[in-house]
N, C-alpha and C positions, 0 to 999 in steps of 0.2 A: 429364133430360139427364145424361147419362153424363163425370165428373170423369177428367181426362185423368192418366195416372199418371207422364206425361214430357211439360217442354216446355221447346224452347229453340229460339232463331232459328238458322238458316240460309242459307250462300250458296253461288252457282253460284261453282265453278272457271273458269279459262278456258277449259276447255273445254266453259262449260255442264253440270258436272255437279254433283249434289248428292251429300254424303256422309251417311248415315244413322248416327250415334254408336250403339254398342250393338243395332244391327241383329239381331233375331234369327234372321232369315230368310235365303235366300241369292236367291231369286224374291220377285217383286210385281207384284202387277196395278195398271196407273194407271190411273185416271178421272180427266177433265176435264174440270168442269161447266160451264156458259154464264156464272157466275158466277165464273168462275178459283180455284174453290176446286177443289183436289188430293188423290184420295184414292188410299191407298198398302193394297193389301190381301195379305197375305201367300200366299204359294203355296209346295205344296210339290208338286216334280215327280216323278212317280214312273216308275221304271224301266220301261221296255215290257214286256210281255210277251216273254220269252224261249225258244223251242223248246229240248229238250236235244239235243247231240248223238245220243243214244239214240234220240229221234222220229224228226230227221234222216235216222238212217239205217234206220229202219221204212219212214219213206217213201219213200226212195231204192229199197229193195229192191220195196217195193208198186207202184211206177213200171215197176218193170225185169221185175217177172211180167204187169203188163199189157201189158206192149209182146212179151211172150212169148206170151202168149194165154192164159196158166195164172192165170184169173180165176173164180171162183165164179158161177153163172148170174145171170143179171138178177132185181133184185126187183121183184116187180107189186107196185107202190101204186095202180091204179086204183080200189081200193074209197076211197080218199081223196081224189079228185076231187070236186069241190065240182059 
């Protein structure tokens, strides 16, 4: 069993919340088990995926040739047909 490296009691605010002293984290995942024990497990959220404007406007222009018709012939992938 794993020696806890922080412990001290806790209370709800009135608005029902609890404060976390020395929090490292700014997210957390709860669990609550049928036994009302609370597990608090750290998350870190990462940025989305972000297009550059550069793509942006690759595709912008790629859009604007197909709708002009100035497209490159179709590819046969029928040898890929299952």
């Amino acid at each position: 069993m794993e020696t806890a490296i922080r412990e001290y009691n806790a209370k709800l605010d009135s608005k029902k919340r609890l404060t976390l002293r020395e929090a490292g984290y700014e997210y957390y995942h709860v669990s609550v088990f049928p036994d009302q024990r609370i597990v608090l497990e750290p998350r870190v959220l990462a940025t989305p995926f972000e297009v550059s404007a550069n793509t942006l406007s690759m595709m912008d222009r790629s859009v604007e040739n197909m709708k002009k018709g100035n497209v490159s012939p179709a590819v046969d992938l029928s040898e890929f047909e299952a």
